[in-house]
C-alpha positions in Angstrom: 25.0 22.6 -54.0 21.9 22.0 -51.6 22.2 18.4 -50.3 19.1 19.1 -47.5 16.7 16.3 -48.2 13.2 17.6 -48.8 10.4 16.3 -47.0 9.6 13.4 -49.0 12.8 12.2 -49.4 12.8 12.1 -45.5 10.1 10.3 -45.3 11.3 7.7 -47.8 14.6 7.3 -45.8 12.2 7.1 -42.7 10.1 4.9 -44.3 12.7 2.5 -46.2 14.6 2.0 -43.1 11.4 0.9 -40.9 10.5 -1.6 -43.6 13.8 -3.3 -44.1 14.5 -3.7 -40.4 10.6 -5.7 -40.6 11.8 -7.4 -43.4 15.3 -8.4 -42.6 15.9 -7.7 -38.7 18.9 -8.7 -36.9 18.3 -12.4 -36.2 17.6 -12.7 -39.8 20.7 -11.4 -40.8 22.8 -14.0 -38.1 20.5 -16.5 -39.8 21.7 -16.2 -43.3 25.4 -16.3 -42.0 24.5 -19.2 -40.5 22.7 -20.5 -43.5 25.8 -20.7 -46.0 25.2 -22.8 -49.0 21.6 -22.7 -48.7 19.3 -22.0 -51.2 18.7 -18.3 -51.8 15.7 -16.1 -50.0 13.9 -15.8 -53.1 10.3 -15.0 -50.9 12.6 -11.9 -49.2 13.7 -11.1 -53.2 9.9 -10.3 -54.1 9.0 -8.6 -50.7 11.7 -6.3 -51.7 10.2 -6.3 -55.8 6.5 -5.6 -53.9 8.0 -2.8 -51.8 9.4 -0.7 -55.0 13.3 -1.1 -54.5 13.8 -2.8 -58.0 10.9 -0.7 -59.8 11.6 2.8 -58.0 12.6 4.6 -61.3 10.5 3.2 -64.0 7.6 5.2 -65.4 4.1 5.0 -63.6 3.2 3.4 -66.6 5.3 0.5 -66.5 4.8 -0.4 -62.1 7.1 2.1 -61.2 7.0 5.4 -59.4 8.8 7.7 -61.7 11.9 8.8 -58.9 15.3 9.7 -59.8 19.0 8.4 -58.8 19.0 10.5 -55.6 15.4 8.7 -54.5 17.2 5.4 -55.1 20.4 6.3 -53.2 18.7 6.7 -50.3 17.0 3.3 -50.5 20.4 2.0 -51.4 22.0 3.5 -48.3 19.1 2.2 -46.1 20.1 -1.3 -48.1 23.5 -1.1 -47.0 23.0 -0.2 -43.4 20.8 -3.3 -42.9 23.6 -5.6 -44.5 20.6 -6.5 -47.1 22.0 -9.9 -49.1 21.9 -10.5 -52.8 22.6 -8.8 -56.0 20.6 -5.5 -55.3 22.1 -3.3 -57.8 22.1 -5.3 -61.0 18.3 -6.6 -60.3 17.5 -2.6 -59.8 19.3 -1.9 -62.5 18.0 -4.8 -64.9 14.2 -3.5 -63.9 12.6 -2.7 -67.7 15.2 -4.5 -69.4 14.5 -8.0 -67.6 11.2 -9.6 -67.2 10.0 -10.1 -63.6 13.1 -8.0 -62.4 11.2 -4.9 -61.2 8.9 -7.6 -59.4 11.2 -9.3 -58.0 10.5 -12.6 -59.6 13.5 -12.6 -61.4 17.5 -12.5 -59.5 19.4 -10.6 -62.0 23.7 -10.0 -60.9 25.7 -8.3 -63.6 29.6 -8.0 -64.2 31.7 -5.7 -66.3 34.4 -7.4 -66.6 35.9 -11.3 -65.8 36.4 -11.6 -62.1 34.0 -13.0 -59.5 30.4 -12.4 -59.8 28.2 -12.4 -56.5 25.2 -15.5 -56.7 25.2 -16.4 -59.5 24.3 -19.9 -59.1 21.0 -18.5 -57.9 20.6 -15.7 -60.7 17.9 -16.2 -63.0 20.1 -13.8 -65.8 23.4 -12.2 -66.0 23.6 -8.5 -67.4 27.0 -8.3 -69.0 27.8 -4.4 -68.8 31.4 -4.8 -70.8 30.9 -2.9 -73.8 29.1 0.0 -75.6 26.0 -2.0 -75.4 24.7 -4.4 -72.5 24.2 -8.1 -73.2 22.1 -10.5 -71.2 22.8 -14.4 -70.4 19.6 -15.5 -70.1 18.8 -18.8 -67.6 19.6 -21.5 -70.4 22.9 -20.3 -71.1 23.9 -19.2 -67.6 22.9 -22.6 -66.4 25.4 -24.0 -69.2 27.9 -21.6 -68.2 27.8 -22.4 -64.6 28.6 -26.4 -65.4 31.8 -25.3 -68.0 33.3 -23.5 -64.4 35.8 -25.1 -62.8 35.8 -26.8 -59.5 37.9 -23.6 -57.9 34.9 -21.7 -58.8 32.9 -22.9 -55.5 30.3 -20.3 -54.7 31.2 -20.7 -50.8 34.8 -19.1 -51.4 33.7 -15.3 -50.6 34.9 -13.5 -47.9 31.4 -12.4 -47.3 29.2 -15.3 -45.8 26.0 -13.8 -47.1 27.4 -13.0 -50.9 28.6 -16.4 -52.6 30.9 -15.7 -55.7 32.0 -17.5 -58.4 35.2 -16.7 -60.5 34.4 -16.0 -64.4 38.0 -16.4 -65.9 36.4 -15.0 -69.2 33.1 -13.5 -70.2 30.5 -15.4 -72.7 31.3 -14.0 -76.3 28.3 -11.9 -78.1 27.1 -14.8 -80.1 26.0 -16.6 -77.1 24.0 -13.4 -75.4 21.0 -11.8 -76.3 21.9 -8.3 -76.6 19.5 -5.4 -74.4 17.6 -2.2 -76.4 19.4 -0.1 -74.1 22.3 1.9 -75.8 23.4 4.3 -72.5 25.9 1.2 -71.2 27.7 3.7 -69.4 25.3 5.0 -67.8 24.3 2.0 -66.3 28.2 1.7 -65.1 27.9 5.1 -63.5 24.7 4.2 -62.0 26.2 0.5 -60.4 28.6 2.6 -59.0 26.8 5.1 -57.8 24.3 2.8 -55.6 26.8 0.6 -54.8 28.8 3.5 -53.3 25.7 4.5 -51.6 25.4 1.0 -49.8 29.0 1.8 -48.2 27.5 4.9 -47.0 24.9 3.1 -45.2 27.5 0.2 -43.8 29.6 3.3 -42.5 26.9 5.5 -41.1 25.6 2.1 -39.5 29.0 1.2 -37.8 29.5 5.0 -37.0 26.2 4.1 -34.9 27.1 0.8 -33.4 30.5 2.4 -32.3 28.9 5.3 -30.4 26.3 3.2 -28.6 29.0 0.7 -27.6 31.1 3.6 -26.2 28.0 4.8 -23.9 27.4 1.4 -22.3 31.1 0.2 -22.2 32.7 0.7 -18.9 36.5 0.8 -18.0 38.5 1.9 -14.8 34.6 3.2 -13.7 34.0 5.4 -16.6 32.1 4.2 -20.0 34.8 4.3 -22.6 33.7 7.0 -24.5 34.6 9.4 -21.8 38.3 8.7 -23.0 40.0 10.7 -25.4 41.2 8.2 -27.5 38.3 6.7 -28.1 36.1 10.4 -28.9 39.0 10.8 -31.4 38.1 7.7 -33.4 34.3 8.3 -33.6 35.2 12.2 -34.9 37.3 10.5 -37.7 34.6 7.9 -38.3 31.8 10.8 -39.1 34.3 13.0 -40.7 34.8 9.5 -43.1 31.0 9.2 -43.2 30.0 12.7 -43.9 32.4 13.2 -46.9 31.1 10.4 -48.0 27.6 11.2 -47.8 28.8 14.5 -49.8 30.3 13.1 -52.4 27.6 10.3 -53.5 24.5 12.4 -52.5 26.3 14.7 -55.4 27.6 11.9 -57.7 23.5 11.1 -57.7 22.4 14.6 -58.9 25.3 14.8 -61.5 26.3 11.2 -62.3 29.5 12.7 -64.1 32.3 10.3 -64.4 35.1 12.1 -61.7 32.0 13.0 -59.1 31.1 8.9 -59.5 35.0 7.9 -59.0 35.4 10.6 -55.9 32.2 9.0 -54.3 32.9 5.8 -54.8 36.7 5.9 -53.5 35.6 8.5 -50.5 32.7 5.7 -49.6 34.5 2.6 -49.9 37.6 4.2 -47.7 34.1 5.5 -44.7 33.3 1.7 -44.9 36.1 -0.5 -44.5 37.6 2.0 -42.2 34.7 2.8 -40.0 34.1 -1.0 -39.9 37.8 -1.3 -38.9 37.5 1.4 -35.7 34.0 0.1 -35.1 35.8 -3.1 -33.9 38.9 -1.3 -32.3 35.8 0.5 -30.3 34.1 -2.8 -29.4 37.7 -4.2 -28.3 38.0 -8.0 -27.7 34.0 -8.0 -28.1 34.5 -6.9 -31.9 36.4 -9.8 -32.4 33.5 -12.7 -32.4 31.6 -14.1 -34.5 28.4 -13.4 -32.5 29.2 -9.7 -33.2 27.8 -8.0 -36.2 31.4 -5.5 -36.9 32.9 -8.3 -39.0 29.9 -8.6 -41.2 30.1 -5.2 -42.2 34.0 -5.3 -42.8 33.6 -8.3 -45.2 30.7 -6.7 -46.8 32.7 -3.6 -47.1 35.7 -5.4 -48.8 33.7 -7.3 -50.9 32.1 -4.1 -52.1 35.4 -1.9 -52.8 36.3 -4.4 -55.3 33.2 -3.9 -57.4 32.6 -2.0 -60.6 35.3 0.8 -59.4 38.3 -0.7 -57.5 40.5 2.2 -55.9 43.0 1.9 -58.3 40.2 2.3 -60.9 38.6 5.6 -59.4 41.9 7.2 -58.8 43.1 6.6 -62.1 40.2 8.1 -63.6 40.3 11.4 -61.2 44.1 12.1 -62.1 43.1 11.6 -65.8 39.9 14.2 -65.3 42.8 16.2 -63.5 45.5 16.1 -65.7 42.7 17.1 -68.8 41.6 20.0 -67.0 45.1 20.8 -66.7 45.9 20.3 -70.3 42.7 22.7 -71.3 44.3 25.7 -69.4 46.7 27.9 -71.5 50.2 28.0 -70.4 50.4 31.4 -69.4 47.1 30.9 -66.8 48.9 28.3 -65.1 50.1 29.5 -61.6 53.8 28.8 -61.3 55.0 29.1 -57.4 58.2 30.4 -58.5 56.8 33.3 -60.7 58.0 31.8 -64.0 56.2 30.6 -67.0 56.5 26.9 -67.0 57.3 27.1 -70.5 60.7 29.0 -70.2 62.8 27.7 -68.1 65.0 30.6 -66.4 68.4 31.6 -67.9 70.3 29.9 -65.3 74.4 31.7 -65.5 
C-alpha cells in the first residue's frame, strides 16, 4: 500500500498547518489554559467552519468540497499538532446531519457510551453514537440534561485545561432524542476513531519536533545534549512510535476496517502519550513547568486514549479479528512447531 501523499494532499497539509498556526498560535493556546472556565471561543469555532474543517467531505452541493477520510486525516493530524481545543471530531462528523455544524455555528460533542463527555456545557447538541442508529439531544433537552447532573459533574474536573468534561452516569433514553436519517452508526464510530487517532499523530509528530530542537540548543558539560547517546536513543524510539503510527492510521483512512481502525488507534495513542512522556525527559527540569508546552500535550494525549477506543477496547477487538481468522483456517493448514496436527495429540508411551 502506497502511503506517498500526492501533491494536493501536500499542499493541504502545507496549507492547513499555516492557517491553524494564524488561527491559534502559541500565545493563544497559553491563553486558553489560562482561561479555564471561560466561556467557549465560539468566533475561533466558525473561523474553523469558514476554513472547511467541519464541511471537508460533504458534497459540493451542500458547502463542502467532496474529499475523503484520508483528506480529513491530514487536517485532523495538523489539528492535533496545534493542541486545537473543542470537540473537533463530533462537530466534523455531525456536518449534514446538524444544522450550522458544517459552518461552524453550531458546537456539536458526541458520546458512545456513559462516561465524561468533553464541553458539553457549551455544545449546542449532543450526537449520541450508542446504538445501530445515531440520536441527537438537541439544545432544549441538553440544557435540561445538564441541570439533572450532579454537582461532581463540574466541567473544570479534566485533566486537560483546554477540554472541560462532565460525567454522564447514564445516557438520555430514545424517547427523549430526536433520532438522525443516518443508518451507517458504525461507520461514524470508525470514523471518530480514526480522526481522533489522527490528532495523536499530530501531538506525537509535534513533540517528536519540540524534543529534537530542544536537544540542538540544550547544552551540558559543553556539548548540546543531543550529542549524547542517551538522548539520540530516545528521539529514534520517538519516530519509530510516530512513524508506525502514521502507518497505521494513514491506512485505517483508506480501509476504515474495524482491526486497521483498532491497530491505529492503539499504535497512536501509545506515539502520543509516550512521545509526550520522553519529550519532557528531553527538556529535563524545563519540561516540568507550567510555562512549557510538553504537559499540554501529555494531558491532551491522556484525555484522548480514553476516547471512543480505550486500549483495552482496541486490543480486545484485534485478538477477536485474530482468533476468527484463526478459527476460518482448516486444522490441517495450521502450522504446528512441533510437526503434529493440533488435533491429535501424540501417542505419548
Amino acid at each position: 500500500m502506497d502511503f506517498r501523499l500526492t501533491e494536493d494532499q501536500r499542499l493541504l497539509r502545507s496549507e492547513t498547518r499555516r492557517l491553524f498556526t494564524a488561527l491559534f498560535p502559541r500565545e493563544r493556546l497559553r491563553q486558553s489554559v489560562e482561561a479555564v472556565g471561560e466561556d467557549f471561543d465560539r468566533a475561533l469555532w466558525r473561523k474553523l467552519g469558514d476554513a472547511g474543517l467541519f464541511s471537508l467531505r460533504l458534497p459540493e452541493r451542500d458547502g463542502g468540497a467532496a474529499l475523503a477520510l484520508p483528506e480529513a486525516v491530514l487536517l485532523f493530524e495538523e489539528a492535533g499538532r496545534a493542541l486545537l481545543p473543542g470537540p473537533l471530531t463530533a462537530t466534523h462528523l455531525a456536518a449534514g446531519l446538524v444544522p450550522g455544524a458544517a459552518e461552524g455555528t453550531c458546537v456539536v460533542t458526541a458520546v458512545d457510551r456513559p462516561g465524561p463527555a468533553e464541553h458539553l456545557a457549551t455544545a449546542d447538541a449532543l450526537l449520541l453514537l450508542d446504538g445501530p442508529r445515531p440520536r441527537l439531544l438537541p439544545a432544549a433537552q441538553l440544557s435540561g440534561l445538564l441541570g439533572a447532573l450532579p454537582d461532581s459533574t463540574d466541567s473544570t474536573d479534566s485533566i486537560d485545561p483546554t477540554t472541560p468534561l462532565h460525567l454522564l452516569p447514564r445516557l438520555p433514553p430514545p424517547d427523549t432524542t430526536r433520532p438522525i436519517p443516518e443508518a451507517a452508526a458504525s461507520r461514524l464510530l470508525l470514523e471518530a476513531t480514526v480522526l481522533t487517532a489522527a490528532q495523536q499523530l499530530g501531538s506525537a509528530g509535534r513533540t517528536l519536533e519540540m524534543a529534537v530542537d530542544h536537544a540542538k540548543v540544550r547544552t551540558q558539560f559543553g556539548r548540546p545534549i543531543g550529542a549524547f547517546q542517551a538522548v539520540q536513543h530516545l528521539c529514534a524510539q520517538m519516530l519509530v512510535r510516530t512513524e508506525l503510527a502514521r502507518a497505521a492510521v494513514y491506512a485505517a483512512s483508506l480501509t476504515a476496517l474495524p482491526p486497521d481502525v483498532a491497530a491505529a488507534k492503539l499504535l497512536a495513542d501509545e506515539a502520543a502519550v509516550r512521545n509526550a512522556r520522553d519529550c519532557l525527559q528531553v527538556h529535563g527540569g524545563l519540561g516540568f513547568t507550567w510555562e512549557a508546552d510538553v504537559h499540554l500535550h501529555l494531558k491532551r494525549a491522556w484525555l484522548r486514549a480514553a476516547q471512543w477506543q480505550t486500549a483495552a477496547r482496541a486490543e480486545t477487538a484485534l485478538a477477536e479479528e485474530l482468533l476468527a481468522d484463526r478459527r476460518s483456517v482448516p486444522p490441517q493448514t495450521i502450522v504446528n512447531p512441533l510437526g503434529r496436527n493440533p488435533e491429535r495429540p501424540a501417542n505419548r508411551q
